[in-house]
LUMMAR-375504 format. One record per residue: residue in one letter; x, y, z of N, C-alpha, C in turn. Coordinates in steps of 0.001 Angstrom, whole numbers, plus 500000, padded with zeros to 6 digits. Layout:
BEGIN
AXYZXYZXYZ ...
//
This chain:
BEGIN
X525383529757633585526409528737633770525988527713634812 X525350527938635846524464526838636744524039525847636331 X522725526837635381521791525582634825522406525231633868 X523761525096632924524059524598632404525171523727632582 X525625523579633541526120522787634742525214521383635067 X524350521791635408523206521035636071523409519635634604 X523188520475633237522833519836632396524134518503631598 X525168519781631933526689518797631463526987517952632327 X526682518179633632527034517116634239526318515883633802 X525113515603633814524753514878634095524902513654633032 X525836514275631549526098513351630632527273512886631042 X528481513647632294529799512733633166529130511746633635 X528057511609634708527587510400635684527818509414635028 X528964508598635587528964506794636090528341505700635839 X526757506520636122525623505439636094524697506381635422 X523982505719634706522907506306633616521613506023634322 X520427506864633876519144506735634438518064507009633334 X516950506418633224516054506614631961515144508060632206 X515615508710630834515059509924631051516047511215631204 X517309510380632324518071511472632454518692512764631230 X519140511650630267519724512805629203518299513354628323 X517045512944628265516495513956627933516077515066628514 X515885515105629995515621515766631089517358517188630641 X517841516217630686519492517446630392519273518141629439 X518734517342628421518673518648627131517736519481627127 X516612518930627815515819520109627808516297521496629326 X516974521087630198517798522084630873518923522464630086 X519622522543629016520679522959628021519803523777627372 X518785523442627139517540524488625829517461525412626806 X517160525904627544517411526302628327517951527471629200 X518919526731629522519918527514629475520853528217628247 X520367527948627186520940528593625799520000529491625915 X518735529344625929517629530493626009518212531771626979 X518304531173628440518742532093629447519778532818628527 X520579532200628366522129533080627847521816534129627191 X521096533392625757520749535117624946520187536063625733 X519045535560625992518459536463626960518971537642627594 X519810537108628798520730538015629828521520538482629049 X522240538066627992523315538581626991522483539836626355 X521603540224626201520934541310625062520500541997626275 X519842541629627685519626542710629040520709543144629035 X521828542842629215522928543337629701524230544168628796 X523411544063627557524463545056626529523150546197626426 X522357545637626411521247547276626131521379547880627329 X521836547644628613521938548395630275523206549342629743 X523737548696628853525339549843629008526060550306629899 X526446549561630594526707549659632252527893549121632320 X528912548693631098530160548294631311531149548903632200 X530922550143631823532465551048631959532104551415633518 X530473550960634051530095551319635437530294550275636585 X530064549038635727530738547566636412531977547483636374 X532592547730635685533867547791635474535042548370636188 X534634549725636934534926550677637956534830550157639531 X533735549108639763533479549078640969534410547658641512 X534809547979642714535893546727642810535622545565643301 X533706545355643503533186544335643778532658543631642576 X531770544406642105531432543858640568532493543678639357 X533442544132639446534272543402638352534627542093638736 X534595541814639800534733539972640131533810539598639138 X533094539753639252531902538546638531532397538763637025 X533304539530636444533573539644635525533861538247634577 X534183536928635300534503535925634716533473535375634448 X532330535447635145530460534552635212530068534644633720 X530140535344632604530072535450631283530862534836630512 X531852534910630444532706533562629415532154532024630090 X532307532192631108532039530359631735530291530425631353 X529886531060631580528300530881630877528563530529628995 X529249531238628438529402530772627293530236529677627028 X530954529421627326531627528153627093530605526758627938 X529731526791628877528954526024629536528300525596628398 X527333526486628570526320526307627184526916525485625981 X528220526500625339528439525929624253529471524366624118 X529721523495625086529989522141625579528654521344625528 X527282522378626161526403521473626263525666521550624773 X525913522106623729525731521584622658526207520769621902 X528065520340622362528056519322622078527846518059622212 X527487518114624099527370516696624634525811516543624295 X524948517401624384523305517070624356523033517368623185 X523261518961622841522553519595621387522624518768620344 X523420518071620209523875517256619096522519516756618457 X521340515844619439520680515458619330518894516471618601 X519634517323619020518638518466618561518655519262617002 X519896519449617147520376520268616180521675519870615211 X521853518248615804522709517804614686523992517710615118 X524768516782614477526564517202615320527225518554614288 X527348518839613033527508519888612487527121521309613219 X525815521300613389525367522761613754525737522353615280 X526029521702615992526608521251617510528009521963617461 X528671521472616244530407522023616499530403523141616143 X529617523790614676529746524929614562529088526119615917 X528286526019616641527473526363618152528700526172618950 X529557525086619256530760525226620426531819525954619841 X532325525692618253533050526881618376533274527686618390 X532197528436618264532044530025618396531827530019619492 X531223529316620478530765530072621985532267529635622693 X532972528656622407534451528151622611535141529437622823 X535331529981621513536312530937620898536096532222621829 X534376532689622140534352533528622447534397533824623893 X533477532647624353534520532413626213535634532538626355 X536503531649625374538102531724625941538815533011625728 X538617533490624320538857535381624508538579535992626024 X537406536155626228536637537067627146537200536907628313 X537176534955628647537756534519629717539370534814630162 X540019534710629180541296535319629269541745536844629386 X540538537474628321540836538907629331540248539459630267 X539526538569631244539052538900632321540168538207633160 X540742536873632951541422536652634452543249537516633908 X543399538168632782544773539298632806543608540528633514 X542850541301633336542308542853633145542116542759634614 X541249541733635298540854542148636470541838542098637573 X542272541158637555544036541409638591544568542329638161 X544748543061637582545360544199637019545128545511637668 X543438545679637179543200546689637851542694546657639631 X542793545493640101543026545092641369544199545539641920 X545228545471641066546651545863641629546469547417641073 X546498547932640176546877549204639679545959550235640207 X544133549967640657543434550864640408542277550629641757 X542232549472642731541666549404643725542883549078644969 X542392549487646120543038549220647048542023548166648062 X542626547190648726541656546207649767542266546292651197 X541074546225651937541500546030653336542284544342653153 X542527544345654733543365542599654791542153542142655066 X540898542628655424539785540881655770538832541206654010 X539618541662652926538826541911651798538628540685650913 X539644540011650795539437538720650203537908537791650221 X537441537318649538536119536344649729536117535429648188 X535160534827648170535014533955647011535026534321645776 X534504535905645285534062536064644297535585536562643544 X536534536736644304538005536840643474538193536094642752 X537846534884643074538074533329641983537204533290640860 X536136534239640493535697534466639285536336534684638254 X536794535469638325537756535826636801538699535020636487 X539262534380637579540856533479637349540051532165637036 X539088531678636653538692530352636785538268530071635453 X537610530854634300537316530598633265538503529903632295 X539524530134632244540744529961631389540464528274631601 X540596527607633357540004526306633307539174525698632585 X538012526230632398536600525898632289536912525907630483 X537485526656629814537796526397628553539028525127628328 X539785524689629217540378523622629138539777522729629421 X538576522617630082537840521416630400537076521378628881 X536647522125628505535868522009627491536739522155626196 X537260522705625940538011522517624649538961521422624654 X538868520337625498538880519385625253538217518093624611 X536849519080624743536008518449624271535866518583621829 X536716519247621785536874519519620441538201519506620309 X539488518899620695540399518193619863540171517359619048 X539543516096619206539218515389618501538700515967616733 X537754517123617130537409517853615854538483518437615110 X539341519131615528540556520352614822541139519391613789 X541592520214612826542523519462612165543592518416612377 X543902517477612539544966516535612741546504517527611955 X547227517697613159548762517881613174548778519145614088 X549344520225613419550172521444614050548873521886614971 X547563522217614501546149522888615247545547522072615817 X545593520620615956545149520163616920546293520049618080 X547399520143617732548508519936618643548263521254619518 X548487522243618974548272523568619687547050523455620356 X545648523170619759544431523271620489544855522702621695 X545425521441622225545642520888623150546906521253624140 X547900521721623935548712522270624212548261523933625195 X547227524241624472547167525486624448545748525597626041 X545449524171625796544016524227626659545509523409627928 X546228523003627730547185522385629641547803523983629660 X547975525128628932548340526126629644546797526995630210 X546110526846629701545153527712630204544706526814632047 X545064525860631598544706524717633078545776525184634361 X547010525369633535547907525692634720547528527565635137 X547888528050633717546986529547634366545723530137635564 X544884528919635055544028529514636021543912528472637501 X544473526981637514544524526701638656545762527407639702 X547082527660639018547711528287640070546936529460639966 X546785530531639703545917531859640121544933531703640861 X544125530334640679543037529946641787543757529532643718 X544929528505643083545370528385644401545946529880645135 X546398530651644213547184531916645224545557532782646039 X544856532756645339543114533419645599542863532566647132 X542847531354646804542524530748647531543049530917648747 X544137531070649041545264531227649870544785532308650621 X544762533269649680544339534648650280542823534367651219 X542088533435650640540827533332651202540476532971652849 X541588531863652475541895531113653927542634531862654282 X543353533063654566544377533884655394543380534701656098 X542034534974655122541192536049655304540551535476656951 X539733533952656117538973533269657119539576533038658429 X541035532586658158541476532776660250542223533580660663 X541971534744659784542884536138660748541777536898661034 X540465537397660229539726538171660679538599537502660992 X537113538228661444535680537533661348535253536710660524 X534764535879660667534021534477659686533485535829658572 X533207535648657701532118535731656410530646535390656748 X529492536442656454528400536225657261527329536540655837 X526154536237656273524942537218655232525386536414653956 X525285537017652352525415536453651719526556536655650775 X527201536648651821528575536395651348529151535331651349 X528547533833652082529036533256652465528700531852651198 X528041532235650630527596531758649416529440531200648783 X529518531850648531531038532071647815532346531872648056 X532064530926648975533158530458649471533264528894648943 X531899528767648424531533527259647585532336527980646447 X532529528974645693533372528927644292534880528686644597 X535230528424645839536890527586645614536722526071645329 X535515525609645814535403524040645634535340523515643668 X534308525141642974534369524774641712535628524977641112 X536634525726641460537848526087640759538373524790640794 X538434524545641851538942522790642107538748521894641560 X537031521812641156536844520611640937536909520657639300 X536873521732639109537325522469637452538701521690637071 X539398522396637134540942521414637135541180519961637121 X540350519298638181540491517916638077538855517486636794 X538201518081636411537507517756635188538482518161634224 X539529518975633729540395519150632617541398518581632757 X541567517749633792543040516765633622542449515907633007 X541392515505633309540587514087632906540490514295631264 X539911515407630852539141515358629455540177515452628719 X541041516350628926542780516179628856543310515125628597 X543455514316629264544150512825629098543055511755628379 X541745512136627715541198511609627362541541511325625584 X541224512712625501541971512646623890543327513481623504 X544497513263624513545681513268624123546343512654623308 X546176511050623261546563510425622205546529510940621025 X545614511547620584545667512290619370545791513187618330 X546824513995619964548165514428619353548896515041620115 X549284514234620792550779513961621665551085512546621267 X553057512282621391553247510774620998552847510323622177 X552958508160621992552242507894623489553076508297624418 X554367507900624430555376508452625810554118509303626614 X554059510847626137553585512174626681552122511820626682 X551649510744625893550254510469625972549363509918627419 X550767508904627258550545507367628861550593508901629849 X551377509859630180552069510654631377550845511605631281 X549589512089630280548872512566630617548238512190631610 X547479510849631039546719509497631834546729509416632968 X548541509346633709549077509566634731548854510610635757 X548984511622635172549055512742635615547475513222636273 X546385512546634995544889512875635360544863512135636383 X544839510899636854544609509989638017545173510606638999 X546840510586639355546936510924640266547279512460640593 X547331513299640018547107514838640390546089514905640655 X544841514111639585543246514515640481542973513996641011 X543561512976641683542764512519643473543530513425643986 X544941514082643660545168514635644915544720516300645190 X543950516756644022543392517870644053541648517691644174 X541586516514644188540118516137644836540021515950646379 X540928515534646940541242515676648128541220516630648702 X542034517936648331541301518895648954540678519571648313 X539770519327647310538566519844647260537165519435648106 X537687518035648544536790517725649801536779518264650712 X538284518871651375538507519833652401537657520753652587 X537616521505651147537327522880650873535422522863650848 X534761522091650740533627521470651009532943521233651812 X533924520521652965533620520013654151533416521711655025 X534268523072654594534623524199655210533608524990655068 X533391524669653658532238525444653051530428525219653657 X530612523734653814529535523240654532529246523862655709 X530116523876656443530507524346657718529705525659658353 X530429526304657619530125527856657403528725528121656675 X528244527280656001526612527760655425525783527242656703 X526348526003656953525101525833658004525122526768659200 X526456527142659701526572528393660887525937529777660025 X526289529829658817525119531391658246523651531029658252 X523279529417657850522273529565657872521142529391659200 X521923529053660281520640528889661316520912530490662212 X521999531673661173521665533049661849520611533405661206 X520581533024659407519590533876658988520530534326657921 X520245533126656780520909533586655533519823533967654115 X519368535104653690518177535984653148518812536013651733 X518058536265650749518503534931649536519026536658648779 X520035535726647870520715536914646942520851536241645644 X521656537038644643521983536105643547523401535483644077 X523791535599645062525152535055644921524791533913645612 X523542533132645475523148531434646021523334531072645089 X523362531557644213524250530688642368525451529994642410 X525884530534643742527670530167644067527536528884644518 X526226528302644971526119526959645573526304526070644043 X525181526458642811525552525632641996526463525079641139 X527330525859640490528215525630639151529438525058640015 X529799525211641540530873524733642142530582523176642226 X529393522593642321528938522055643080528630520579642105 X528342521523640468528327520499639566529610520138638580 X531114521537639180532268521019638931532643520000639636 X532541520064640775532545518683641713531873517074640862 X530856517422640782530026516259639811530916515360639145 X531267516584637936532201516074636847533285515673637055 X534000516458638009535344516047638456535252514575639197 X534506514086640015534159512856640537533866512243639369 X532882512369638676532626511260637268533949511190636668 X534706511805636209535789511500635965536818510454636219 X537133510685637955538049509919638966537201508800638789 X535894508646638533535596507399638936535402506583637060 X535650507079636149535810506578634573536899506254634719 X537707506799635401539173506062634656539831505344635901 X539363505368637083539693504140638292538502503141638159 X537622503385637826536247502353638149535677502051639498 X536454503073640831536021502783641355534162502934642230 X533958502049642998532487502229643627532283503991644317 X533113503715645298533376505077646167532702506301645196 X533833506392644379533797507620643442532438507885642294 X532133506544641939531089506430641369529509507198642158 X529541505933643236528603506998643982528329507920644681 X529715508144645003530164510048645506529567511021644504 X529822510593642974528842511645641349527472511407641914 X527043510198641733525484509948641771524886510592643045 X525213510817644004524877511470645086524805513058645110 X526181513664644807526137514650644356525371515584643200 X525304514869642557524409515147641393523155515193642009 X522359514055642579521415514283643199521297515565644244 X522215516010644739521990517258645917522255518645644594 X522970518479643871523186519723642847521662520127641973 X521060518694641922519464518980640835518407519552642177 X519269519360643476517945519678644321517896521193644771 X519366521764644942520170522917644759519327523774643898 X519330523400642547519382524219641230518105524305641611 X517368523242641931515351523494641824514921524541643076 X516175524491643678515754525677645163515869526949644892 X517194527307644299517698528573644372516918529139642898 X516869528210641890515961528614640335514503529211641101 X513768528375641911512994529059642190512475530494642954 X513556530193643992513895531745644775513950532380643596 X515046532779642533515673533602641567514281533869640650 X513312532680640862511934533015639900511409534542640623 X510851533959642000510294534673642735510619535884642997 X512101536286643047512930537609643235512352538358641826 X512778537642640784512610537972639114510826539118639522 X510228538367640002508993538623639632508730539929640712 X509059540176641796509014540831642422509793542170641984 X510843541919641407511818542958640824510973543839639428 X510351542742638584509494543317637695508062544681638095 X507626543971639188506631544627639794507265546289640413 X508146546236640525509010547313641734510222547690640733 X509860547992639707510704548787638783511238550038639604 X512824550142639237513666551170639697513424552660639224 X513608553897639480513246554814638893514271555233637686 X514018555854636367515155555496635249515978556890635727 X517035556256635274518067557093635383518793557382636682 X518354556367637297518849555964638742520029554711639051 X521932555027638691521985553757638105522390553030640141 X522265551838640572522397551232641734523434550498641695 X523991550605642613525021549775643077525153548737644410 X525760548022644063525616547328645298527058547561646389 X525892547489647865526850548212648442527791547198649468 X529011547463649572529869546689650611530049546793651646 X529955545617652646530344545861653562531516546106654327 X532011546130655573533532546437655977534338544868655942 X534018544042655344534538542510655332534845542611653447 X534048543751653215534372543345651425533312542926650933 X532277541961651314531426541119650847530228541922650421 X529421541010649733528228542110649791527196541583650525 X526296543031651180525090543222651763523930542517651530 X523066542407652927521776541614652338521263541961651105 X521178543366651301520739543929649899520977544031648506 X522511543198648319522464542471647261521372541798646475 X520623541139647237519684540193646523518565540936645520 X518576542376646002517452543251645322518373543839643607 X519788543568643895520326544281642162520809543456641469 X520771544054640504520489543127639069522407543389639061 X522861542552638443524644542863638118525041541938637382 X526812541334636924527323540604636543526433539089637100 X526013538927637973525569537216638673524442536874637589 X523470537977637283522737537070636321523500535904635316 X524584536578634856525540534893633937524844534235634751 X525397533538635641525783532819637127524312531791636596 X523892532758635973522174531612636170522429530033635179 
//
């Protein structure tokens, strides 16, 4: 979902650059590659019912639908060109269909068994709670991107209808997370090690939401009357400056806190993935504010960003090479299954960075 981030964004930007959208599709190839890939490691591990149990790793439980629905958007905005607009729609709606399933029963299943079947200290809260509650978004941002396709009347009405409830679902569930996050951050110890990664995934929940008001009010007209059409429009402008607003907050906090982890000594994990996909919801969400205001500000607030997100992705892709390769060499003994272990804050350990789990999506 990163590198395919990296790639959708860059067909939102404001301002166009030569090269850019072929440079995207070949990061979409890509990242479709990655997907299968990790998708066939991770059903031959059989390790569901073992991720599933642990009350750290079922967070990441959401990193798999938003990897599929990523991907399958970026076949329609890039693939198209590859593989045609036909085999483009038929490719998003199945990876559509099957994110938004997955995604939806990850942000009902995992609060669930959060309430029914784990117990948390009060400094337990951290970023990776907002995993599961955030996909339901990420399919409203994108299945916006196929109203236009559905049938004209009752199923495109619903398609659209159906993607502003999944928007309100998972942004209020993001704001109550969130809440919890910031209660965490000034009642107990800062967040340290690489945990702190993940405090960038409140900025993507954010900037998620204000990319699905936008795409939202883009092709409403076509099927809502205008009355409810104009009040989308409305609603995208000014709800998303004012949820861009504090997603700047949440940015400025996040900043904050990496640079205080990083001049202790922040030792690389997979959860530096948390820097990207937040980072290129931001992107989009700015390309957005700035398509339908025109303004400069916002315009080159994307182009900037974008630029620090491609420099991001080329840092942490390469760490994640280097780990990859080292991990190959230093095979685990079989039948040994690992877990990753927590610390007394909730978060996880340096030693995260050495196990394989739910974050591969994340790539």
């Amino acid at each position: 979902m990163g590198t395919g981030i990296v790639a959708n964004a860059a067909v939102t930007l404001p301002r166009s650059f030569d090269g850019l959208r072929t440079a995207a599709t070949v990061v979409w190839l890509g990242a479709a590659l990655l997907l299968m890939l990790l998708a066939v490691r991770y059903l031959r591990q059989r390790t569901l019912r073992v991720h599933a149990a642990d009350p750290m790793v079922v967070q990441f439980f959401g990193a798999p639908p938003m990897a599929l629905l990523t991907v399958g958007a970026g076949a329609l905005l890039l693939g198209r060109r590859v593989i045609g607009l036909e085999g483009a729609l038929a490719v998003d709606w199945v990876l559509w269909s099957l994110g938004t399933v997955l995604g939806l029963v990850a942000a009902c299943a995992v609060p669930y068994r959060m309430v029914t079947r784990h117990r948390f200290a009060p400094d337990a809260a951290f970023g990776g709670w907002l995993m599961p509650v955030v996909p339901p978004m990420v399919s409203a941002a994108t299945g916006a991107l196929l109203v236009p396709y559905a049938p004209t009347g009752q199923l495109r009405l619903a398609l659209l209808l159906g993607c502003y409830a999944m928007l309100g679902l998972g942004l209020v569930a993001a704001l109550l997370v969130l809440a919890m996050i910031y209660s965490r951050l000034v009642h107990h110890d800062a967040p340290t090690g690489t945990v702190v990664p993940t405090v960038w995934i409140g900025l993507g929940a954010l900037g998620q939401s204000v990319t699905a008001l936008g795409a939202l009010a883009v092709v409403a007209p076509s099927a809502l009357p205008a009355p409810y059409a104009r009040g989308t429009a409305v609603f995208a402008l000014l709800g998303g400056i004012v949820v861009w607003g504090f997603a700047m907050l949440w940015l400025a906090l996040a900043i904050g806190l990496t640079v205080r982890t990083v001049r202790a000594g922040l030792p690389f994990a997979p959860t530096w993935w948390s820097f990207i996909f937040p980072v290129g919801a931001c992107v989009t969400a700015t390309g957005a504010l700035a398509a339908r205001t025109g303004s400069e500000p916002f315009i080159w607030t994307a182009v900037v960003l974008y630029a620090l997100l491609v420099i991001a992705w080329v840092v942490v892709a390469g760490h994640s090479l280097r780990h990859a390769a080292k991990h190959v060499r230093r095979r685990p003994v079989a039948g040994h299954e690992r877990r990753w272990p927590v610390d007394r804050q909730g978060g996880l350990r340096s030693e995260a960075g050495s196990r394989r789990g739910m974050n591969n999506s994340c790539h």
